[in-house]
N, C-alpha and C positions, 0 to 999 in steps of 0.2 A: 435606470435599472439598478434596484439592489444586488441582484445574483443571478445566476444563471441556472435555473436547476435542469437535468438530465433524468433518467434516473437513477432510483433511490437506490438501487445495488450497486450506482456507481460511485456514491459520494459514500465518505466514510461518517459516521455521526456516533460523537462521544456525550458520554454522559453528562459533561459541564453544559454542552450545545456545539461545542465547536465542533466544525465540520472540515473533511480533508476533500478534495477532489484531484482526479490526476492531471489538470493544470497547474493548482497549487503547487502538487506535492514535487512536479516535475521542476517548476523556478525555482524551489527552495533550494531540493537538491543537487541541481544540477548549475543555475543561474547562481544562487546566493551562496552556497557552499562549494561550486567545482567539485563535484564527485566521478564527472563525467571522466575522468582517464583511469580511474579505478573500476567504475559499472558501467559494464556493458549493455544491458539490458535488468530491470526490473518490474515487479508489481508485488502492491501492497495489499494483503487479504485482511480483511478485519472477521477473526476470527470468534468472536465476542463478543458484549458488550464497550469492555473495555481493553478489548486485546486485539492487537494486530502484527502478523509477519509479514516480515519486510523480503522476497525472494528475489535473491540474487545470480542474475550471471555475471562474473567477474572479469573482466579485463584484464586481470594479473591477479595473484594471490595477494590477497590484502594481508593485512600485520595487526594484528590483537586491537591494536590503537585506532588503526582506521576502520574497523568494525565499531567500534564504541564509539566514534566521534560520529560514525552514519546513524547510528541507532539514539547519539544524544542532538543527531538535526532532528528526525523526525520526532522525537518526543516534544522538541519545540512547539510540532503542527498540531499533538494531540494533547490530553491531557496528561499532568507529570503524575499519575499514578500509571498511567498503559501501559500494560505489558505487552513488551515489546521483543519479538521474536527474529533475528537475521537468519534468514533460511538461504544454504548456498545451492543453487541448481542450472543443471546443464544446460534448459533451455527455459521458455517463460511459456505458460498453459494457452492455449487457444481454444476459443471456442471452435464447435461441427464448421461454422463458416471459414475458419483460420483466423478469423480477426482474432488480435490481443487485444487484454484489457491493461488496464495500468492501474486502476482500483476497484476492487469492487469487496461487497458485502456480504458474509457468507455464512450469514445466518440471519433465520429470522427472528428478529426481538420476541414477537409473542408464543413462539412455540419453538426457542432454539434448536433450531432446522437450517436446514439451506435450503432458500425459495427457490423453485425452480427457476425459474429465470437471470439468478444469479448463479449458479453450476454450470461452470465451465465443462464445455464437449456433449452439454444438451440441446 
């Protein structure tokens, strides 16, 4: 098995090809990088093409530094043009059912929209 796909609102997909899903993005930053006693909770919106924010609940107040070294792992996962947005928030969106997402896609490439099925609390 090459991959795993879900779907498509939940993987992030950049213009090079490369794709983020919230397993990936969860090892990087949490396994490969330890971010874990700084974030408490996150999810990534790819708000674009080639733009994604990253929202945060914090665990302690981060320091200028450890905002930019979270925003220079995930550029890792995406492409080094994405604009990359750290958004700080009190809690993380849930959809009508309460389930969280951890990625999802919040527009639609052919008519830059948000498909319904990706809009959180529909």
């Amino acid at each position: 098995m090459d991959e795993l796909e879900g779907r498509s609102s939940e993987r992030l997909e950049f213009p090079s090809g490369r794709t983020v899903s919230g397993v990936s993005l969860g090892g990087y930053l949490m396994q490969v990088h330890d971010f874990s006693p700084l974030v408490r909770f996150y999810q990534c919106a790819q708000v674009g093409p080639n733009e994604v924010e990253l929202r945060v609940v914090w665990a302690r107040t981060p320091t200028e530094e450890e905002r930019r070294a979270l925003a220079d792992a995930l550029r890792r996962l995406t492409d080094p043009d994405t604009a990359i947005a750290i958004r700080d928030v009190t809690e993380i969106e849930r959809f009508a059912s309460k389930k969280a997402w951890i990625v999802r896609r919040l527009f639609d490439e052919r008519r830059d929209e948000v498909p319904t099925e990706a809009a959180p609390g529909r």
